[in-house]
C-alpha positions as CSV (number, residue, x, y, z in Angstrom):
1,X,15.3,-19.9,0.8
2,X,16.2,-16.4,1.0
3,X,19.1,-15.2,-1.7
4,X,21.4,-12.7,-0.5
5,X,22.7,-9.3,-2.7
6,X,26.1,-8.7,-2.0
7,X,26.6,-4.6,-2.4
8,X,30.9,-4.3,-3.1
9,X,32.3,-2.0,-0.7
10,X,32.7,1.7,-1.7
11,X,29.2,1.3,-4.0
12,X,26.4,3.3,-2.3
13,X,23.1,0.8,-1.2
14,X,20.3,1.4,-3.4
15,X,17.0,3.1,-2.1
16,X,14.3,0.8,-3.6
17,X,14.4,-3.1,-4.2
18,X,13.3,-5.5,-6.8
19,X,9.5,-6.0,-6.8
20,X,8.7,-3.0,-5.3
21,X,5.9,-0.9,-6.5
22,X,6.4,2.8,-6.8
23,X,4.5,5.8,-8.6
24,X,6.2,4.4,-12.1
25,X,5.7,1.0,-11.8
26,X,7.0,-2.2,-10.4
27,X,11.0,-2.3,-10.3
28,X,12.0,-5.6,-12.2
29,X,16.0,-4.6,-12.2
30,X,18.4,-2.6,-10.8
31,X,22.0,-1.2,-12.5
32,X,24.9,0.8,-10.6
33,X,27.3,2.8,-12.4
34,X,30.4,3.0,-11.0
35,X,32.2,6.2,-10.0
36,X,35.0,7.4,-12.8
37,X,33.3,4.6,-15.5
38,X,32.0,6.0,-19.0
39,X,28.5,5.6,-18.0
40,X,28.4,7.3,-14.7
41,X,30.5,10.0,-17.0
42,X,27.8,10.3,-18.9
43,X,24.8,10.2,-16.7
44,X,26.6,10.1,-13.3
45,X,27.4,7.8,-10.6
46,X,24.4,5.9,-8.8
47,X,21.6,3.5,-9.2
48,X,19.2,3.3,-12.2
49,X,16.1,1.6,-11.8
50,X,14.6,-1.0,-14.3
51,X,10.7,-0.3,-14.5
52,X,7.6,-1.4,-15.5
53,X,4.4,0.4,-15.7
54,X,2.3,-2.6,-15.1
55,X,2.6,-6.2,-14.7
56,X,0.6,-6.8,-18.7
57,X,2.7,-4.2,-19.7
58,X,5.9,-5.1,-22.7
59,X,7.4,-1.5,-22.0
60,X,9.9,-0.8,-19.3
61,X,11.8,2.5,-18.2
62,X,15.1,3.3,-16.8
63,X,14.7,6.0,-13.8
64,X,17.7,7.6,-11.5
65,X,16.9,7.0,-7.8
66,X,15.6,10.5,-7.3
67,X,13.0,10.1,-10.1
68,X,11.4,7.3,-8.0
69,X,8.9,8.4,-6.2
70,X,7.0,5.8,-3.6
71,X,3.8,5.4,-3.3
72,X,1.3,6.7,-0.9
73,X,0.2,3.8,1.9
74,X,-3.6,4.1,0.6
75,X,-2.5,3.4,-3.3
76,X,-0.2,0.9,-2.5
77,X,-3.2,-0.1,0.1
78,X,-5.5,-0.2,-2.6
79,X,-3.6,-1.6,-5.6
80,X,-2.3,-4.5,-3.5
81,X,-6.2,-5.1,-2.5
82,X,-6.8,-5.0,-6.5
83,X,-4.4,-7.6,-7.1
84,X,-6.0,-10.1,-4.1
85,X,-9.1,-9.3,-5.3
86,X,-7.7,-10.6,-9.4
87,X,-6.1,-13.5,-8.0
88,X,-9.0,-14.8,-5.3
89,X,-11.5,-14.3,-8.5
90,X,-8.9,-16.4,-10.8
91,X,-8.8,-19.1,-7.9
92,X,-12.8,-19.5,-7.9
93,X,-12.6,-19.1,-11.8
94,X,-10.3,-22.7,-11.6
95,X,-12.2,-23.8,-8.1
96,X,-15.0,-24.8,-10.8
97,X,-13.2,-26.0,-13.9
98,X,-11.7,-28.7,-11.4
99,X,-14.6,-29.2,-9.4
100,X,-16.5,-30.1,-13.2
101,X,-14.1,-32.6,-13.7
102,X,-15.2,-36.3,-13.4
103,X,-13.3,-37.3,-10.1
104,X,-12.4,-33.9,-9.3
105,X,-13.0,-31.9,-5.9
106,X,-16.1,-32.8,-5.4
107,X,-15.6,-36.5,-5.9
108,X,-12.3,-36.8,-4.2
């Protein structure tokens, strides 16, 4: 199942989306703030973009849309190959811990 984002009307609809990889990391949340509010005040009206460098990583960033920057088709090529390659290598990694258990893969 799919689970829907309802935008309210009059906010503007962000650029990027949750999960997506960009130049400063994967976006793990997103934050509007609203026209005529104390925050958009502040550091104006728009979306702000939760970020984290890495997947390991414990830091995470707040970025304005505009500071996002995409990434390139042969990075996001690449690094998406990188993490394929991590998790194929983890599934062999537990391919033989099962297949050594007594009545595992091998026997059943």
């Amino acid at each position: 199942m799919q689970s829907t984002i309802s935008i309210p009307h009059g906010w503007k609809y962000p650029r990027f989306t949750l999960g997506q990889r960009t130049e400063q990391g994967i976006i793990i949340g997103i934050k509007y703030y609203l026209n005529d509010s104390l925050l958009a005040y502040e550091y104006d009206e728009g979306w702000r973009y939760v970020v984290m460098p890495d997947i390991n990583s414990i830091e995470e960033g707040n970025h304005l849309e505009n500071e996002i920057k995409l990434l390139k088709p042969q990075e996001l090529k690449t690094l998406l190959e990188a993490e394929i390659s991590k998790h194929l290598h983890q599934v062999q990694l537990l391919t033989y811990e099962l297949e050594a258990i007594p009545g595992g893969l091998a026997d059943g």
